[in-house]
N, C-alpha and C positions, 0 to 999 in steps of 0.2 A: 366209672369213677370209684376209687376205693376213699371209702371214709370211714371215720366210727360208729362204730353201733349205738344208736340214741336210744332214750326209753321209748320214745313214740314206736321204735321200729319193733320191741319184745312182741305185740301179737302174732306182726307176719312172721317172727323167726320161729314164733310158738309154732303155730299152724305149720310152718316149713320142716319145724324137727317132731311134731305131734307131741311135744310138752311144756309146760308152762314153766316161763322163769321169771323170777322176782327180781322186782329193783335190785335191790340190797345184795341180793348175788350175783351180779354182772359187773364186772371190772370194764368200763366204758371207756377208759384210755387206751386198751390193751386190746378190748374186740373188735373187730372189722369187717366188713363188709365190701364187695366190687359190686355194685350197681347201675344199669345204663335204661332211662328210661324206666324207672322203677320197677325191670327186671335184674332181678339177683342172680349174680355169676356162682358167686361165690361168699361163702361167712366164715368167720373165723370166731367164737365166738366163747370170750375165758371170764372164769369165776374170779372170785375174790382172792387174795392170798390168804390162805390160810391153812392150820394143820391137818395134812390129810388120812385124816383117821382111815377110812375106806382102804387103803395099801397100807397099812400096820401100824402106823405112826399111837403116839399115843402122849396126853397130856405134858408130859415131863420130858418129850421130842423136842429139839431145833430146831429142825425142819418143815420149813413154809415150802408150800406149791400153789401155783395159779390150777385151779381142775381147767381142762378144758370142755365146757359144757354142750359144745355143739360143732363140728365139721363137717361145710356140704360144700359141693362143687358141682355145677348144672353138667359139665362134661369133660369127665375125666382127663383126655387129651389137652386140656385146654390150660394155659397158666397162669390162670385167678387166682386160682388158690394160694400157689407159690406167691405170688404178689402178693395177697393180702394179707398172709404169714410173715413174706419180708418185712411190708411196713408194720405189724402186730410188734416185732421185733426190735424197732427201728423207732418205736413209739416213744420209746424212754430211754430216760440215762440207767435202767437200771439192769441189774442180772433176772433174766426172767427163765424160773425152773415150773414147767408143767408138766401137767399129768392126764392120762385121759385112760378110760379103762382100756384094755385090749379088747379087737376084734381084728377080723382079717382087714373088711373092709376099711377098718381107721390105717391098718398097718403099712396098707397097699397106699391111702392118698396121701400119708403123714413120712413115708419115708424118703430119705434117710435121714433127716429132720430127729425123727424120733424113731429112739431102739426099746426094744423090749425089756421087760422088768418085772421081780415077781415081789411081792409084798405081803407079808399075813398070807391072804388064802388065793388073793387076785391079781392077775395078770394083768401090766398096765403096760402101758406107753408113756417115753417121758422124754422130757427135752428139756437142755440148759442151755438159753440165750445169750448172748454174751453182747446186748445190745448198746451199751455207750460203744464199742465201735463199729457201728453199720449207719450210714447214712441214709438219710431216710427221702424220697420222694414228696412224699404226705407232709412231715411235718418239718421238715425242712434239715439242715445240719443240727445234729445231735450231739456236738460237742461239748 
């Protein structure tokens, strides 16, 4: 069953990703989770909007980005993931642009969703949603 990510769920996602996240940084309309039997398939799991200094941005930027704080998938073949990213997507009426550092492994679960990009000094990953129009399973028509 894919849902949103509650705060009750932040321990197990700490332990699952080996670090701790705060309330206040977790955009809970936006992260998701597939879970069956409170085994976790898959999380999808995004920050706050806000300016992401980390890729070059700086005070006097326009540019907001959701960071994405956490991407797992129990088995790679499998497509939870994709699912949980559709409905992440599908969650709101709005334009959802994120960002998530590079690495192979993000590159390899996150494409082609998200292409590469270089900012200030760091190599990231980033995607622009175009979510008022995707209909969403989860939360129902998002018109």
């Amino acid at each position: 069953m894919i849902r949103n990510v509650c705060k009750e769920d932040l321990d197990v996602l700490g332990k699952l990703f080996g670090k701790t996240f705060k309330e206040e940084d977790v955009d809970f309309e936006l992260s998701m989770l597939d879970e069956v039997d409170e085994e976790i398939f898959s999380v999808f799991l995004v920050g706050v909007y806000r300016i992401p200094y980390e890729i070059g941005a700086d005070k006097d930027d326009e540019f907001f980005y959701h960071e994405v704080l956490g991407v797992y998938t129990k088995d790679e073949n499998d497509e939870s993931l994709n699912h949980v990213f559709y409905e992440t997507c599908a969650a709101t009426n709005k334009v959802i642009t994120f960002w998530i550092p590079w690495s192979e492994i993000y590159e390899k679960m996150l494409s082609p969703a998200f292409i590469k990009g270089n900012g200030g000094k760091i190599k990231h990953l980033f995607c622009i949603a175009f979510s008022n129009n995707l209909k969403s399973k989860y939360k129902g028509d998002t018109k």
